[in-house]
C-alpha positions as CSV (number, residue, x, y, z in Angstrom):
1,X,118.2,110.0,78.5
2,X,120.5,110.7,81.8
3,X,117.7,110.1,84.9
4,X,117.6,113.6,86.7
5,X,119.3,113.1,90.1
6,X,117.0,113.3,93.4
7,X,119.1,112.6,96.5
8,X,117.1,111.6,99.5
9,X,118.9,111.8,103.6
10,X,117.4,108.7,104.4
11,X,114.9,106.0,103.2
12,X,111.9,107.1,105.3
13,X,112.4,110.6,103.4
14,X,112.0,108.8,100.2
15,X,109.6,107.2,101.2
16,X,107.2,109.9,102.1
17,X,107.7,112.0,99.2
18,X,106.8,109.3,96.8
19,X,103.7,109.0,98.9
20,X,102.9,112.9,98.6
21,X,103.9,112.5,95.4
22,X,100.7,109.6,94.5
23,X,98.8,111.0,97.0
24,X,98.4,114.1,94.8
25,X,98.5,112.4,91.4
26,X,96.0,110.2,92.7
27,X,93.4,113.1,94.0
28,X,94.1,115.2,91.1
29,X,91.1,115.8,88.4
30,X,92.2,116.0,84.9
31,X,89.0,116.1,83.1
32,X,90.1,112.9,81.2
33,X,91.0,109.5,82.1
34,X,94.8,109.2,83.6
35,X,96.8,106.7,84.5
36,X,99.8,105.9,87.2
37,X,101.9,103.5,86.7
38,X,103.5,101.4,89.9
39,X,106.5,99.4,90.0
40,X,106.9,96.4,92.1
41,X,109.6,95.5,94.7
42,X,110.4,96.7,97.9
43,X,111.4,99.8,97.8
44,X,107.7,101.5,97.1
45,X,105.5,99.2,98.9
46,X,106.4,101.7,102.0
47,X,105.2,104.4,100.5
48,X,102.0,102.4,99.8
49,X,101.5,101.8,102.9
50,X,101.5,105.0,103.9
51,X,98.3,106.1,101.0
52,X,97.0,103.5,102.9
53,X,97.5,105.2,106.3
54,X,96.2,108.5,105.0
55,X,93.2,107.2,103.7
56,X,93.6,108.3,100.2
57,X,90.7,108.6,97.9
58,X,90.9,108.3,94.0
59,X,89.5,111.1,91.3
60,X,87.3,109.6,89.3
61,X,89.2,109.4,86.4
62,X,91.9,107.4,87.7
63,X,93.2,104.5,86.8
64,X,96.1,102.4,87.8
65,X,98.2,99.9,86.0
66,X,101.5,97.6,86.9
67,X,105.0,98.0,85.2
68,X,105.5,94.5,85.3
69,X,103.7,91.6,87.1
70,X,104.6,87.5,87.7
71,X,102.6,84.7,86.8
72,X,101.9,83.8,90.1
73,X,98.5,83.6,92.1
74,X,97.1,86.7,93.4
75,X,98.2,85.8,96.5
76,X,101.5,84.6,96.2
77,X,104.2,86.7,97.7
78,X,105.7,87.1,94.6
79,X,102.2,88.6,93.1
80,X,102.9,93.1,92.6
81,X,99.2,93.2,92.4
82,X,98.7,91.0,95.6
83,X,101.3,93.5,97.4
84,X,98.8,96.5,95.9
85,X,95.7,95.4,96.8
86,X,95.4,97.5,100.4
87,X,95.9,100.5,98.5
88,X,93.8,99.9,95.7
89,X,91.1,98.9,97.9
90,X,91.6,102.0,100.1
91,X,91.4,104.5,97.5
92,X,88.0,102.3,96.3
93,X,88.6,102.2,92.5
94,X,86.5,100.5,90.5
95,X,87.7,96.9,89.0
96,X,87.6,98.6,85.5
97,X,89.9,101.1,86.5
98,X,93.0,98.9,87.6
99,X,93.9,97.3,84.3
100,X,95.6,94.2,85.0
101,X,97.3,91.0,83.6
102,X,95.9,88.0,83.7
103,X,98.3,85.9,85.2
104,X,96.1,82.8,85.3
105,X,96.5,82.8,81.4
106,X,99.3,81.0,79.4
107,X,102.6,83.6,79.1
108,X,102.0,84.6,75.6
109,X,97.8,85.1,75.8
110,X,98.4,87.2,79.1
111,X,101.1,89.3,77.3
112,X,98.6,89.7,74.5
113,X,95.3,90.5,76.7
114,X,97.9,93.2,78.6
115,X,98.7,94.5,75.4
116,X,94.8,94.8,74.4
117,X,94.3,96.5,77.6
118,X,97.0,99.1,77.6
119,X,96.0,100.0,74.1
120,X,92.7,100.4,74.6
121,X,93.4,102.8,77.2
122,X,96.1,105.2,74.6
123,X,93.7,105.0,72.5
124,X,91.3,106.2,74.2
125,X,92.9,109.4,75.1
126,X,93.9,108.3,78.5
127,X,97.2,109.9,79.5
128,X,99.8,108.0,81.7
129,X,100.5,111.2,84.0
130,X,103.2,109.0,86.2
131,X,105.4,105.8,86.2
132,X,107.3,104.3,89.0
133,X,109.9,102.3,87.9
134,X,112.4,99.6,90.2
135,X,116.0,99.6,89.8
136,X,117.6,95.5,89.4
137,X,121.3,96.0,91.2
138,X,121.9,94.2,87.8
139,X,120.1,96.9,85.9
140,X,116.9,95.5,85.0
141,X,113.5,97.7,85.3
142,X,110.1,96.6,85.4
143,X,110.6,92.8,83.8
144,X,113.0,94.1,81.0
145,X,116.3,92.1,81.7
146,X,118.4,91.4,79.0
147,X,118.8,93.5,75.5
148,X,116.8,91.1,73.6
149,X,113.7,91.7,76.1
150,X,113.7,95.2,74.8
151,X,113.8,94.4,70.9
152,X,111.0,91.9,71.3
153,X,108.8,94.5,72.8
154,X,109.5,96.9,70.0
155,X,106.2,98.0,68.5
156,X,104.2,96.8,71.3
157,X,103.1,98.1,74.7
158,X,103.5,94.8,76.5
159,X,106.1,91.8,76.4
160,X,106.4,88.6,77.4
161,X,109.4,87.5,79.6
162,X,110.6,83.8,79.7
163,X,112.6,83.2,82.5
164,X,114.9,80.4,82.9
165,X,114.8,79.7,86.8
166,X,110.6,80.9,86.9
167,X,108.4,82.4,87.4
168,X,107.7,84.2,83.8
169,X,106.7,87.5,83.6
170,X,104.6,90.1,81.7
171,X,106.4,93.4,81.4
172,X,105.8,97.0,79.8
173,X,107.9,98.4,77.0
174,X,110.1,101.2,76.3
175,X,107.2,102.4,73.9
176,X,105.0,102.5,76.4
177,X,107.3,103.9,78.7
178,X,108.4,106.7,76.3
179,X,104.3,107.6,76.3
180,X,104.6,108.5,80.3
181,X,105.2,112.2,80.9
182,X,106.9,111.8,83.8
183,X,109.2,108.5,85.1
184,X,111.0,107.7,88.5
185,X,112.9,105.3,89.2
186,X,113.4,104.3,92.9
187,X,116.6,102.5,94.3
188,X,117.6,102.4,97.3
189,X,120.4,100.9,99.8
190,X,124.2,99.9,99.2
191,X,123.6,97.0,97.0
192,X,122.1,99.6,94.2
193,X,125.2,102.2,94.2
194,X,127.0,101.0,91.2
195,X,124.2,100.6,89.0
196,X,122.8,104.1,90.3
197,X,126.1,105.7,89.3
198,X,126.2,103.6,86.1
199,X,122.9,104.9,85.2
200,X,123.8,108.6,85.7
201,X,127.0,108.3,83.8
202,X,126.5,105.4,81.1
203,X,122.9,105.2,81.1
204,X,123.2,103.0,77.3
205,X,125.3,100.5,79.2
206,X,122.2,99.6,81.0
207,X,119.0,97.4,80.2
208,X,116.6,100.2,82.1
209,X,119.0,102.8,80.8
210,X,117.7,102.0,76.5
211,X,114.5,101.3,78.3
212,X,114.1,105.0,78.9
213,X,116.2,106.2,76.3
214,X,113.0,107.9,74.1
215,X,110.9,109.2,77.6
216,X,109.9,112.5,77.9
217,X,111.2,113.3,81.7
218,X,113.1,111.0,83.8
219,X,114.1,110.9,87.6
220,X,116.2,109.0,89.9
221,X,115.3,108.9,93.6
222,X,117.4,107.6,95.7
223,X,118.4,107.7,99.4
């Protein structure tokens, strides 16, 4: 699927309309348990920091899981979910309702336990209302890198991510990523041009291109 285009005049504009953008999904009541789904890396944790500054508060139907995460301590700086913890603690969700990896685990148990997680959740009848998605300047999204990443994950919600040069990596799938209603990818600066105009044009010659190739609505932001 070719991302809809979003064209932002500066970062700081980005920034703050992904932050009214969570801010609303966040409040919102659906009447049934739904989910968001936050990306890692830099360009979002502005826009974090910002729920954080308006003292966001949570429905209470929320809940709130990662598109990828490291095996790293919570707080290393390479931890998503040590970057998220101000905002999950300011909008005061329960520990139930964040539904995490357990990165203390071996690669392939904390895949599976992921993978328990996110389907209890679906099939439960929770919806995944929104996903935030990062853009690699290599085109990577979430911890899917190379082609075979994506086949390995096929039939699954979760996958587990060798890499080479560390540290190894638990990411989401495309067919969990096909079950979001509505996915954004974020990129910003010089260094993500080309792969913003490859993913427009030639979105099958990218990794996070076939990642979203079966979603239901997709969005690039950029600035």
């Amino acid at each position: 699927m070719t991302p809809r285009l979003r064209q932002f005049r500066s970062p700081d504009d980005l920034t703050l309309a992904v932050a009214d953008l969570l801010e609303e999904r966040f409040r919102h009541k659906y009447g049934r348990p739904h989910a968001v789904m936050l990306s890692g890396g830099r360009t979002p944790l502005a826009a974090y920091d910002e729920v954080v500054r308006r003292r966001t508060r949570a429905s209470d139907d929320l809940y709130i899981f990662l598109s990828d995460e490291r095996l790293v301590p919570d707080d290393s700086p390479e931890s998503n979910y040590g970057h998220l913890r101000p905002m999950l603690e300011r909008l005061q969700l329960p520990e139930g309702r964040v539904v995490r990896a357990g990165t203390d685990l071996p690669l392939k148990k904390a895949a599976a336990d992921y993978e328990r997680s996110l389907q209890h959740f679906v099939r439960g009848g929770g919806r995944i209302t929104l996903g935030l998605l990062g853009l690699g300047a290599d085109g990577h999204t979430a911890s899917l890198f190379t082609p075979d990443d994506l086949v390995r994950g096929k039939g699954a919600l979760a996958v587990a991510v060798s890499r080479p040069e560390g540290p190894d990596r638990i990411s989401v799938t495309p067919d969990l990523l096909k079950r979001v209603e509505v996915l954004i990818f974020l990129a910003v600066g010089r260094d993500k041009q080309d792969v913003v105009s490859r993913l427009l044009k030639e979105p099958d010659s990218l990794v996070a291109g076939r990642a979203v190739r079966d979603a239901a609505a997709v969005q690039l932001w950029t600035a």
